[in-house]
N, C-alpha and C positions, 0 to 999 in steps of 0.2 A: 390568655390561652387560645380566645380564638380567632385572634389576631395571627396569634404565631402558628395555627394552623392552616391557615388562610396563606401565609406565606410560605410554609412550605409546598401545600397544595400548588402553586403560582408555580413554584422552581420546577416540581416535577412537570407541571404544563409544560413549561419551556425546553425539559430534556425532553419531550417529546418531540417537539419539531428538529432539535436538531438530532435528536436519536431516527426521524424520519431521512433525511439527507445521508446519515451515515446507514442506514437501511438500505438505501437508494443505490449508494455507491459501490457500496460489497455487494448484494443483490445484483447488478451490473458487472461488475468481476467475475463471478461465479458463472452467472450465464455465457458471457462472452468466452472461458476458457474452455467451455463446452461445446462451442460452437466455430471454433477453430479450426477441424478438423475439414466442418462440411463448406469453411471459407475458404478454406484453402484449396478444396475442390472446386468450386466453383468459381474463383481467381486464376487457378492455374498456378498457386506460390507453393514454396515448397516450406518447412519449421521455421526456414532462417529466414525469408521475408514474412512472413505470416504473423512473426511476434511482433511485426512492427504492430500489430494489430492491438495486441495491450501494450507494446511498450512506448507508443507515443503517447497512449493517455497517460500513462505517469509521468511520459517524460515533459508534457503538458504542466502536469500535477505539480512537478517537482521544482522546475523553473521557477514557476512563479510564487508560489507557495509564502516566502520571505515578501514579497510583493503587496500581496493583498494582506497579508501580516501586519504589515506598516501601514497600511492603509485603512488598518481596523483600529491601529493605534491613533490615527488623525482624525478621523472621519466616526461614522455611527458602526458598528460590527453588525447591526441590522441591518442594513441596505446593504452591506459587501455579502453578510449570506442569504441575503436573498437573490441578490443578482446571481450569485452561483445558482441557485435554484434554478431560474429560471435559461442561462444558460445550458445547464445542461440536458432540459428539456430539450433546448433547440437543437443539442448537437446529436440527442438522443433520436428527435426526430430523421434529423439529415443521416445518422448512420442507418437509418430503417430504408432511408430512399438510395441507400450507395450504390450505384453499378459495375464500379471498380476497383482496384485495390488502393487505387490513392487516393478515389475518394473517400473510401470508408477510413482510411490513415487520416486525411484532415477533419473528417465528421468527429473522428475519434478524440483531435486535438483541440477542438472548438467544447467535447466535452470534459474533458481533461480540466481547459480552464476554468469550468462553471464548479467543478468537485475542488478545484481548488480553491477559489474563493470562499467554498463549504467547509472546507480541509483545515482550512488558515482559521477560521472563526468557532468552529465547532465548539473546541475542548477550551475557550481563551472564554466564550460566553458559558459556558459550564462553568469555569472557575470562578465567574463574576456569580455568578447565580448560588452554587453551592458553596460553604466551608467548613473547614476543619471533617469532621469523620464523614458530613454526609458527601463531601467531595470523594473521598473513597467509593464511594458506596455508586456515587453516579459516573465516576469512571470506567466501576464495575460494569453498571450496567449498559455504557455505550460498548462495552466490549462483548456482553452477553446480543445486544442489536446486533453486532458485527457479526456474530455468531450466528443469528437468526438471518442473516440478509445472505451468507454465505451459505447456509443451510438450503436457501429458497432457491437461491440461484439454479445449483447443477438438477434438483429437480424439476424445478420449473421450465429452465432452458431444456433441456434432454426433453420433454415432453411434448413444448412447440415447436421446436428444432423438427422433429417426428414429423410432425401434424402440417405443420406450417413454416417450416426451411426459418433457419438463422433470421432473416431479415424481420422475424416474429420478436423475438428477444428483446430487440430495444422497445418494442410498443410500449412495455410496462412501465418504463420510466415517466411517461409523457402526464399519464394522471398523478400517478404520484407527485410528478413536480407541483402540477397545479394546486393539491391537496397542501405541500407542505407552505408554498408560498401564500396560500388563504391563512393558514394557521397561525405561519409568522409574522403578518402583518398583523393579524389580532393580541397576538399571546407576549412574544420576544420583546423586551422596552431595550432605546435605543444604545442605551449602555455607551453612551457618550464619553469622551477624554475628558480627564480635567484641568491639564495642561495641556497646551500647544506643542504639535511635534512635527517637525517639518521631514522633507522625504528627500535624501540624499541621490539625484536623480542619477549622475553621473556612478556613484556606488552600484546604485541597481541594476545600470543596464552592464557595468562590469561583471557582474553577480550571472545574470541571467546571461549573458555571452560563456563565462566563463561555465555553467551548468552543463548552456546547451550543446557546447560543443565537446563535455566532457562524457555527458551521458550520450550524445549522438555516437560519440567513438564505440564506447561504448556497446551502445547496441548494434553496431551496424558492421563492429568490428568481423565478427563469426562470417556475419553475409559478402561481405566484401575485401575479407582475408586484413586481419591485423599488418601486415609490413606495408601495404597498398598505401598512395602517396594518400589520399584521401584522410584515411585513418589518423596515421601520423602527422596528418596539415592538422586534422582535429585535436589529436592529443596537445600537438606543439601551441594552436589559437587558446583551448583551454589554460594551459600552465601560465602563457602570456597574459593572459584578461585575469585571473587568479592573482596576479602580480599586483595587477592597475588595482583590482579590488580590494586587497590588502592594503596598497601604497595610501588609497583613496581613505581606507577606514582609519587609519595613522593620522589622518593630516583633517578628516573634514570636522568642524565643528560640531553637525548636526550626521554621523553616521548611518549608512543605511541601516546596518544589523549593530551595530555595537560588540566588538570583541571582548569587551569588559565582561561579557555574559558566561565567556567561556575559561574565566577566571575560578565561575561556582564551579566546584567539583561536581555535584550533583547533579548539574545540566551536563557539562561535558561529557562525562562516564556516561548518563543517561542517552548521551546522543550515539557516543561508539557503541555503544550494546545494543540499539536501535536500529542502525546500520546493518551491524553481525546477523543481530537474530533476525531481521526482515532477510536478509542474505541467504541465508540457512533456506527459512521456510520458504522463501519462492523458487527453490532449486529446483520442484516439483512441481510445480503452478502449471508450465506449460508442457512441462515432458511427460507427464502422467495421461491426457486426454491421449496423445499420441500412444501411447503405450498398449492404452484400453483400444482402442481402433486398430494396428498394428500388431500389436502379439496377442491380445483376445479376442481380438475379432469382434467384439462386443458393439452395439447403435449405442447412440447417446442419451438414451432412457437409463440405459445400464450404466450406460460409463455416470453417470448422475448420479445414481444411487452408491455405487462404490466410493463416489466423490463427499457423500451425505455424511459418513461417521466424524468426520473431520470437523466441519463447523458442528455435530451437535458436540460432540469433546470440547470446542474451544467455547462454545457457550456453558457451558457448565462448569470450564477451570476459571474462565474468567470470571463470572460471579463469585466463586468460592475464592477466586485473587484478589477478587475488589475487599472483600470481607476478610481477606489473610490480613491484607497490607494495613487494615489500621491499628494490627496485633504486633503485627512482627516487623523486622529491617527489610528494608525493599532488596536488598543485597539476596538475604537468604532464599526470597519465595522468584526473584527474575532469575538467580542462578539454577533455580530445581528447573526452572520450568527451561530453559537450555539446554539442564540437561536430557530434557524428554524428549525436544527436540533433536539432539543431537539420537537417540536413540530412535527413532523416527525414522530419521535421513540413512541410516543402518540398516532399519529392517527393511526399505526401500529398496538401498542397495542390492540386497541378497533376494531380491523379490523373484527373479528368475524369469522362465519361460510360462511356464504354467502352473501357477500357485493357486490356493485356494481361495475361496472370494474370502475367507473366515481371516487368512495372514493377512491381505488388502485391506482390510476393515480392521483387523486391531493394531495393522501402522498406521495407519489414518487417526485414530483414536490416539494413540502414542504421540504420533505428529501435531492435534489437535490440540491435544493438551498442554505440550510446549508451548502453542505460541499463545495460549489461551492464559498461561499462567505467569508468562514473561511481560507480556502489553502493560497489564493494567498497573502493576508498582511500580513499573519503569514510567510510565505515563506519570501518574502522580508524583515521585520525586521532581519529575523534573517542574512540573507546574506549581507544584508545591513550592520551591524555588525560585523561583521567576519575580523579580521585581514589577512591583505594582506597574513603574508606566514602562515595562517593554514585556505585558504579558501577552499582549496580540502575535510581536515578534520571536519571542520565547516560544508560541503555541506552534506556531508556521515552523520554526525550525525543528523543532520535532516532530513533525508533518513532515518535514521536507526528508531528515535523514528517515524515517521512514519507507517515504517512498523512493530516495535513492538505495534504500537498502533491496526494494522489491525490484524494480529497474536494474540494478547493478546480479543481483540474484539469478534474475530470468537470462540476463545477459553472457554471463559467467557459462552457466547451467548449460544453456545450448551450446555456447563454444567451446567447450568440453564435452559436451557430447559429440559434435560435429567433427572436432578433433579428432577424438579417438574410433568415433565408427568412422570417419573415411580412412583411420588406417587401419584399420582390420577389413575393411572392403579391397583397400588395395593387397594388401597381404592374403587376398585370395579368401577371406571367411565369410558365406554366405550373411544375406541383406538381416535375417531374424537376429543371429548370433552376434553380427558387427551394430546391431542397435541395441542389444543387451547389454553389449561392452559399454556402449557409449552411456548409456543411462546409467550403468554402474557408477561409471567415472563421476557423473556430475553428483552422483545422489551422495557420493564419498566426499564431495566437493560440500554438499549442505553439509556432512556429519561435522567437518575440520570447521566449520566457520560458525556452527553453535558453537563448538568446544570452544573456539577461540571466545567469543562472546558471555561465555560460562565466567573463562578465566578473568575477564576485566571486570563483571561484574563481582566474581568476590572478590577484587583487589580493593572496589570501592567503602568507605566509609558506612 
């Protein structure tokens, strides 16, 4: 007995450190989307460059993800997250020293890679660590952390943002890293392979060509108009490297990612519903600070706090979803919480010119709780699933569709907005009403892309 309490003790040590990193990273999110407003002022950018601002870090994030996956699969999971650790200190640091918009964009993607390294090992050393119900219970609570670190953000950012201008924001990160990387070098054991797995090199950089230049289109599409040669050279290099990567996964002995993975229904389903609902909820991630600064006139102390209902909801659905899912089918409790999301993205929509702070706050609450309640059983099926020797790879790809679902989200979001108010700008309807329109448009755009994510999810098993 107290052996076996001893080893539980151990586990929950270890979801500390990495519940630290995943603190880290939402914590960083939250701030940064708050702090948009007053980069964009002081850069001189306007929404559509600005997002390069969070969307390089994911598109950082997202690339490599499968990367350091495999890499956790060959090597120790403890020295890949801890090196994220420590990278992203450093990039944390160099965004604090940025004086330009393209240097805060590379600061951005040097951190990008250290969250990914964290990204890719996170949830693959939780699976080693917990099983069977108490893995429920710890995926709970990384999603309750996420809750907390997104909670911290828009007040904490709005406060030094105030006091001491955006380039305050990343300070935070700096101890923290050093904090988690002392922890894991004591606590985390190295959760070594027990077979040999070799790294498909030629795979990977097909992989990672074919991302970057799908997510570049992507995001860059809105700024630099979708039919622009640029774009379409993007779209076309993607679809090409997409090919080679495919052709390469057919023919190599030793696969980067292994397609065989995507044969379990329960990873696959797990990944489109992934994609959707990340899709959905970041329709508002970047358009909402704009919103609060633009039609309320509001500093970002406020715009923070109106920002605040959202992660306490998603911390609260998501403990109560950690604790559904070792009751019920992961089907039943990812599809409610869609659809609260999609209910969300509704009340958003109708949000208007001048609403009460009381409707702001109980879509935020709405909004929160979708994604608060969708994460955590879509997380565990799919990990839950995952064969022994490709759970590092298994963990990263659900990382990855993830964060191509927030990437693809943010993306979508403004190019739908930008769409539509520059045509109600040209059709003569002043700048407040032609931005209402447009945030209509995107926030319509979140409601259609839970639903759709609703639907695959109860289609699955």
């Amino acid at each position: 007995m107290k052996q076996r309490r001893l080893n539980l003790s151990r586990k929950w040590l270890i979801f500390t450190v990495t519940a630290t990193g995943t603190f880290m990273g939402t914590l960083d999110g939250g701030v940064v989307n708050i702090a948009l407003p007053s980069m964009a002022g002081e850069f001189n950018a306007g929404i559509e460059s600005i997002q390069s601002v969070v969307s390089v870090y994911l598109l950082a994030v997202t690339c490599f993800l499968p990367v350091f996956g495999k890499l956790s699969d060959m090597f120790s999971r403890k020295k890949m997250y801890l090196s994220g650790f420590l990278l992203f200190g450093i990039g944390s640091l160099l965004c604090s020293l940025a004086g330009s918009l393209p240097m805060m964009i590379l600061s951005r993607a040097v951190q990008g890679l250290g969250a990914s390294a964290m990204m890719a090992n996170a949830q693959a050393i939780i699976a080693k660590a917990f099983v069977g119900k108490d893995r429920g219970r710890a995926l709970g609570g990384v999603g309750a952390v996420v809750a907390l670190g997104s909670l911290a953000g828009p007040a904490v950012g709005g406060f030094l943002i105030q006091h001491w201008g955006w380039q305050s924001v990343f300070w935070l990160n700096i101890p923290v890293s050093l904090i988690g990387i002392w922890r894991g070098i004591q606590i985390i054991p190295r959760f070594n392979p027990k077979t040999k797995i070799r790294m498909d090199i030629s795979g990977a950089a097909f992989f990672i060509l074919s991302s970057l230049s799908f997510l570049y289109a992507m995001n860059e599409g809105s700024n630099k108009a979708w039919t622009s040669p640029v774009i379409l050279g993007a779209f076309a290099a993607a679809g090409l490297f997409f090919l080679l990567f495919y052709y390469r996964e057919r023919v190599s002995k030793t696969p980067f990612i292994g397609l065989d993975i995507f044969k379990i229904p329960a990873i696959s389903y797990g990944y489109v519903v992934a994609v959707l609902g990340f899709m959905s909820i970041f329709t508002n991630a970047v358009l909402f600070p704009f919103y609060a600064a633009y039609i309320l006139h509001i500093d970002p102390v406020q715009t923070g706090l109106l920002v605040l209902p959202f992660p306490v909801a998603l911390a609260v659905s998501s403990t109560v979803s950690g604790v559904l899912s070792e009751r019920y089918p992961a089907r039943i409790i990812t599809t409610a919480g869609l659809g609260f999301a999609f209910m969300g993205a509704v009340l958003f929509a109708f949000v208007g010119e001048s609403p009460s702070f009381a409707y702001i706050v109980f879509a935020q609450v709405i909004f929160g709780c979708g994604s608060g309640t969708f994460q955590i059983p879509n997380n565990n099926t799919v990990i839950s699933a995952a064969p022994k020797n490709k759970l590092g790879i298994v963990s990263s790809v659900n990382a990855l569709a993830r964060n191509a679902g927030m990437i693809m989200g943010i993306a979508c979001s403004v190019a739908v907005y930008a769409a539509v108010q520059g045509h109600f700008e040209q059709a003569g309807l002043e700048s407040k009403n032609a931005f209402l329109r447009g945030y209509q448009a995107a926030m319509f755009l979140g409601a259609a892309l839970a639903a759709a994510g609703g639907i695959v999810s109860a289609k699955r098993a």
